[in-house]
C-alpha positions as CSV (number, residue, x, y, z in Angstrom):
1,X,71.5,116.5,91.4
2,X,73.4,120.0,92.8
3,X,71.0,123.2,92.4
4,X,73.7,125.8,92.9
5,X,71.5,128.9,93.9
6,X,72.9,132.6,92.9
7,X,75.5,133.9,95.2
8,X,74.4,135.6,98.5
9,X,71.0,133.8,98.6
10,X,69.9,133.8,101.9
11,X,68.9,129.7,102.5
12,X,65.7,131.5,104.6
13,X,64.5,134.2,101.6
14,X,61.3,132.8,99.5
15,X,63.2,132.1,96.4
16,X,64.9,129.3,98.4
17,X,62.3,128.0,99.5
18,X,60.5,127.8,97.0
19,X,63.3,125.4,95.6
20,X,63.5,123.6,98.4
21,X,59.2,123.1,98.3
22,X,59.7,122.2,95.2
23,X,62.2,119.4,95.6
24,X,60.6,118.5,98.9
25,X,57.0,117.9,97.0
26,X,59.1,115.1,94.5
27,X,58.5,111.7,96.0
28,X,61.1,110.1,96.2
29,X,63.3,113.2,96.9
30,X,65.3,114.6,99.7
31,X,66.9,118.0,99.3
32,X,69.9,118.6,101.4
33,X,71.2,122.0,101.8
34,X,75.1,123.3,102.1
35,X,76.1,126.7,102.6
36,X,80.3,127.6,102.3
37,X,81.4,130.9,102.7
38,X,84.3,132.2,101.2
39,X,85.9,136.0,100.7
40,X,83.7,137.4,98.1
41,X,81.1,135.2,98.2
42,X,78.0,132.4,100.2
43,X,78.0,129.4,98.3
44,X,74.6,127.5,98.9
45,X,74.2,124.5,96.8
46,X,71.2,122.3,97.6
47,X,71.3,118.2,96.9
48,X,68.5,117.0,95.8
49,X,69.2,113.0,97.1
50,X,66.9,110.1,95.4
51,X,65.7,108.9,92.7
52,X,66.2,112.5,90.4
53,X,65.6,110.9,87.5
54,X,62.3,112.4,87.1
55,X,63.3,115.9,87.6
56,X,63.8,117.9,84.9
57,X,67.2,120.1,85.1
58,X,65.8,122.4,82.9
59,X,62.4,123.2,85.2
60,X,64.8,123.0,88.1
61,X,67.1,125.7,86.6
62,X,63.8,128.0,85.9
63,X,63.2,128.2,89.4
64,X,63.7,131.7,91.3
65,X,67.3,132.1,92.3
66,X,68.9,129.0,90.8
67,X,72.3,129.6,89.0
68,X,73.2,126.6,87.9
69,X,71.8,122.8,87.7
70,X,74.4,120.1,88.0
71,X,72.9,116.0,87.1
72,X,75.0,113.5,89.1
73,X,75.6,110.1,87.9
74,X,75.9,107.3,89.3
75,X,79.0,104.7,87.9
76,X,78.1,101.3,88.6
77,X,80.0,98.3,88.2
78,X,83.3,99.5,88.5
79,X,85.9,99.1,91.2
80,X,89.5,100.8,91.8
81,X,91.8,97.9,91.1
């Protein structure tokens, strides 16, 4: 799962970390956080790695500062020929 957080939020400020508590309290979870700055704006998405299944995108999108909530799937069983 990709929590994309709202631009120019500071990976230190309490909104952030209170994402990142609340991933981190998930057993079974590991967030991961990536920052990229372009022109205009800080990008800071935070990967939440494991078994997400049990998250809820929608509780994960009412937390402070989240923009947007991206589920990853996984494909398995098929191979590039």
């Amino acid at each position: 799962m990709i929590i994309v957080l709202r631009p120019d939020t500071e990976i230190e400020s309490a909104e952030a970390k209170a994402v990142l508590d609340f991933l981190a309290a998930r057993p079974g979870i590991i967030p991961q956080v990536h920052s990229v700055t372009g022109t205009g704006r800080v990008l800071t998405e935070i990967y939440a790695v494991g078994d997400t299944d049990l998250l809820d995108p929608q509780e994960v999108a009412s937390l402070p500062s989240v923009e947007r909530v991206v589920r990853v799937l996984a494909i398995i069983g098929l191979s590039a020929a």
